[in-house]
C-alpha positions in Angstrom: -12.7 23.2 27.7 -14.4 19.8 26.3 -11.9 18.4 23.9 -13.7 15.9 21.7 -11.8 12.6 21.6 -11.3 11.5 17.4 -13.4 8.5 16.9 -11.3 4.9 15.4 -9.6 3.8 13.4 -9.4 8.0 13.0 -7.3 8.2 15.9 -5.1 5.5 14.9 -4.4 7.3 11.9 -3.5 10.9 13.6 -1.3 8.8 16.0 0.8 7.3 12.9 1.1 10.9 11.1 4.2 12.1 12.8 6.7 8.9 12.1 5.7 9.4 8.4 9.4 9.4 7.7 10.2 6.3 9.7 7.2 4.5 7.4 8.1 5.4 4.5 11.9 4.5 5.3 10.0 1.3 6.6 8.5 1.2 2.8 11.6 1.4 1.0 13.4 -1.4 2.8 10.9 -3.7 1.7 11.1 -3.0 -1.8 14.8 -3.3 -1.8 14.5 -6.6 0.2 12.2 -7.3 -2.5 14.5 -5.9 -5.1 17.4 -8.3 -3.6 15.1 -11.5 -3.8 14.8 -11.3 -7.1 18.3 -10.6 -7.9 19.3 -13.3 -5.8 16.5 -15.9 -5.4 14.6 -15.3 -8.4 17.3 -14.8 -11.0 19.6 -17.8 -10.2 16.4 -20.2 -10.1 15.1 -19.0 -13.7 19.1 -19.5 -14.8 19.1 -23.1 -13.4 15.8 -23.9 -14.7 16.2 -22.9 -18.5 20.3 -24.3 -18.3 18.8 -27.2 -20.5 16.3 -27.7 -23.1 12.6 -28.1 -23.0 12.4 -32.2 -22.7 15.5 -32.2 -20.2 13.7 -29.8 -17.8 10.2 -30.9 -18.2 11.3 -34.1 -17.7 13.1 -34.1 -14.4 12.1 -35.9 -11.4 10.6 -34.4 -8.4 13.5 -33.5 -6.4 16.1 -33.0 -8.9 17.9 -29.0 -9.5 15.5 -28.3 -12.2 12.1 -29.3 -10.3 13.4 -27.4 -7.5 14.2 -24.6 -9.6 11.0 -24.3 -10.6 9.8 -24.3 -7.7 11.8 -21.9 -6.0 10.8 -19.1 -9.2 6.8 -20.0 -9.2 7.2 -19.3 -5.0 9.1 -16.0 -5.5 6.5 -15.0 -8.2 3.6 -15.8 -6.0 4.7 -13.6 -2.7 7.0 -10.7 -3.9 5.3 -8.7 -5.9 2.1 -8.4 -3.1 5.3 -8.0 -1.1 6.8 -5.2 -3.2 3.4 -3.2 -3.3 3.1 -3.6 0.2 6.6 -1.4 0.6 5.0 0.8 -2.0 1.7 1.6 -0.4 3.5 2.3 2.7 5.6 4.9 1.1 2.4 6.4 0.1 1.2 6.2 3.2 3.7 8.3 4.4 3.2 11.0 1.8 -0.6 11.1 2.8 0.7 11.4 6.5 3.3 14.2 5.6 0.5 16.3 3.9 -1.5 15.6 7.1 0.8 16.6 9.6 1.0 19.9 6.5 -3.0 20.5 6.9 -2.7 20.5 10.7 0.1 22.7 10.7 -1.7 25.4 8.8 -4.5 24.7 11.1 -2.6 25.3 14.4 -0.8 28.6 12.3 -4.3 29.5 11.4 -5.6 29.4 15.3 -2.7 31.0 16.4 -2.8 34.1 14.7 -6.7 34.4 15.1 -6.5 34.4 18.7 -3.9 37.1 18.2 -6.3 39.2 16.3 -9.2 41.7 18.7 -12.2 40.1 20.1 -14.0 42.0 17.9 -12.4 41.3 14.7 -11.8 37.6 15.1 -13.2 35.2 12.8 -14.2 32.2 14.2 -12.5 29.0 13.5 -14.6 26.4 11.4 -14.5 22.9 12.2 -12.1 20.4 9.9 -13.3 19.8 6.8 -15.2 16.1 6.6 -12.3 15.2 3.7 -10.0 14.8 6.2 -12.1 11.9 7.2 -11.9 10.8 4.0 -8.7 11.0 3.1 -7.6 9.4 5.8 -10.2 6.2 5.6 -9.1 5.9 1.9 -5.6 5.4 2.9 -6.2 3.2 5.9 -7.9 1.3 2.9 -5.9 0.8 0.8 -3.0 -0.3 3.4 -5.3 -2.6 4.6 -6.4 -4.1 0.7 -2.5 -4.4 0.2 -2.3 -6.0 3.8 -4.7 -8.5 2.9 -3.0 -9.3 -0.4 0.1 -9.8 0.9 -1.2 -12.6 3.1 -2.8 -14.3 0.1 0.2 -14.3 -1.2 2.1 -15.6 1.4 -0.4 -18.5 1.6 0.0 -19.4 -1.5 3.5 -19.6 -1.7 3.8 -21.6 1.4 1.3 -24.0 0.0 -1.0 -24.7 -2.9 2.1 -23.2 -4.9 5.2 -25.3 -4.1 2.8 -28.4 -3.6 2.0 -28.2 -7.3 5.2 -27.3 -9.2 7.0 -30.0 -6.7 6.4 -32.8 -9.4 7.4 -33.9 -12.6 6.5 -31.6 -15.4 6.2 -34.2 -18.2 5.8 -37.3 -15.9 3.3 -35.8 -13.6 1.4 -32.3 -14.7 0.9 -33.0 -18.2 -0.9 -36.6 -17.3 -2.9 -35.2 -14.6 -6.9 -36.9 -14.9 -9.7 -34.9 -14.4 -10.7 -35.0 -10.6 -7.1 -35.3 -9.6 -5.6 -32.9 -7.3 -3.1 -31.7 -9.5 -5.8 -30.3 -11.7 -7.3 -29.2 -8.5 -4.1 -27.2 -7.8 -3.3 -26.0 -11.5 -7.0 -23.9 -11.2 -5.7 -22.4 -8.2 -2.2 -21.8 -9.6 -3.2 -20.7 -13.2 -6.0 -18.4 -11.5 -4.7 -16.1 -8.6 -2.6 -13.6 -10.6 -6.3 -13.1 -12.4 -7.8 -11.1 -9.6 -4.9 -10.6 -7.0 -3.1 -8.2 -9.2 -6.4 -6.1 -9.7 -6.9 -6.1 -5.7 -3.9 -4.8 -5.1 -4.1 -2.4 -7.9 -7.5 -1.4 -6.3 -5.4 -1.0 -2.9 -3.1 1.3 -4.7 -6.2 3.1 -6.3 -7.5 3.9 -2.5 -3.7 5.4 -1.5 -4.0 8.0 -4.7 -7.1 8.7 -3.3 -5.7 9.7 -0.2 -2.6 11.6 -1.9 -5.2 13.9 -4.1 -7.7 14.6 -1.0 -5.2 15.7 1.7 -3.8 18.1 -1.5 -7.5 19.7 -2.3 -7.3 20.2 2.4 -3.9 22.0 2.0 -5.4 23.9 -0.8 -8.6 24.6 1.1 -7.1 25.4 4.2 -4.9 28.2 2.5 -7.6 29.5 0.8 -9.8 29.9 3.7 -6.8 31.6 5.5 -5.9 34.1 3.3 -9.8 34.7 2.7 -9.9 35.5 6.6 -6.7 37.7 6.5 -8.4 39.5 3.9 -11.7 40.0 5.8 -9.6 40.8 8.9 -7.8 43.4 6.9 -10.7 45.1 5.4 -12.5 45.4 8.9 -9.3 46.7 10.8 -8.7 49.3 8.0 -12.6 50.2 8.3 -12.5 50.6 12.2 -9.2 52.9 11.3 
């Protein structure tokens, strides 16, 4: 018998769906990593940085504890929330996997009791529904859209980020000139969280997706079962 080999990324997907639970374990380290940054990293920078007043801060030199505060809490801004969505989507990855390996459970249950049944009586099987394509493009989508963000993120705080804040606030930023590339830097720093939290929201968006469509191919799949049962039933009874 011909066994029609799934098509990619399809088949990358189907190989991932049984370690769902080592994913979404996978998932919830990185939000408590992330969870741990901020309690750690984040919260002792934003304590150091607003220990003094306003013109004490702003005007510290570039390499003193309150320009490196600064720093540190604009960096940890920039990378761990992509970072904390990250873990999230893969924890709904894994639920979209668990409710796969679910569909093709019923599947196999289905295809073992019809070939139980008499040659005569036996429905046949129909193929997968196409939303199982779907649902599982829409999740590889929206891993990938939070992938992506993550990156930017990283960037960002390895770069463009840290170079900015790294100077005198009052000495420095405020007398930036038009052309400089300070102001250069601030466009970049003042714009990102404009359209990288909506990407990543957009990731998230494609993993819902996912969750509600492998649902409605549970749901299908036991509707079309007990509708066979029910036909199968009928004809034995008749033949009886």
């Amino acid at each position: 018998m011909k066994v029609n080999k799934t098509p990619f990324p399809f088949s990358m997907v189907e190989k991932m769906m049984p370690s769902f639970g080592r994913i979404a374990v996978m998932g919830w380290m990185i939000v408590l990593i992330a969870v741990l940054v901020g309690i750690f990293v984040l919260g002792p920078a934003q304590t150091t940085f607003f220990s003094d007043g306003k013109a004490v801060r702003e005007g510290a030199a570039a390499g003193s504890a309150f320009v490196q505060a600064n720093v540190s809490r604009h960096v940890v801004e920039a990378w761990v929330p992509q970072f904390k969505f990250f873990g999230l989507g893969l924890g709904l990855m894994a639920i979209v996997m668990a409710l796969g390996m679910i569909a093709r459970k019923l599947r196999e249950m289905g295809m073992v009791i019809t070939n139980h049944m008499p040659a005569d009586l036996r429905a046949a099987v129909p193929a997968p529904p196409k939303t199982v394509r779907i649902f599982q493009l829409s999740t590889l989508m929206g891993v990938m859209i939070l992938m992506v963000v993550l990156a930017i993120g990283i960037v960002l705080a390895t770069g463009v980020v840290p170079s900015y804040w790294n100077h005198s606030i009052a000495a420095e930023l405020n007398s930036a000139v038009v052309g400089s590339a300070l102001l250069t830097q601030l466009g970049v720093v003042s714009s990102f969280a404009k359209w990288l939290n909506p990407l990543r929201l957009f990731g998230m968006a494609f993993l819902f997706t996912g969750i509600t469509l492998a649902l409605t191919v549970i749901i299908g799949t036991l509707r079309l079962q007990a509708g066979l049962l029910v036909k199968f039933y009928k004809q034995a009874r008749g033949q009886g």
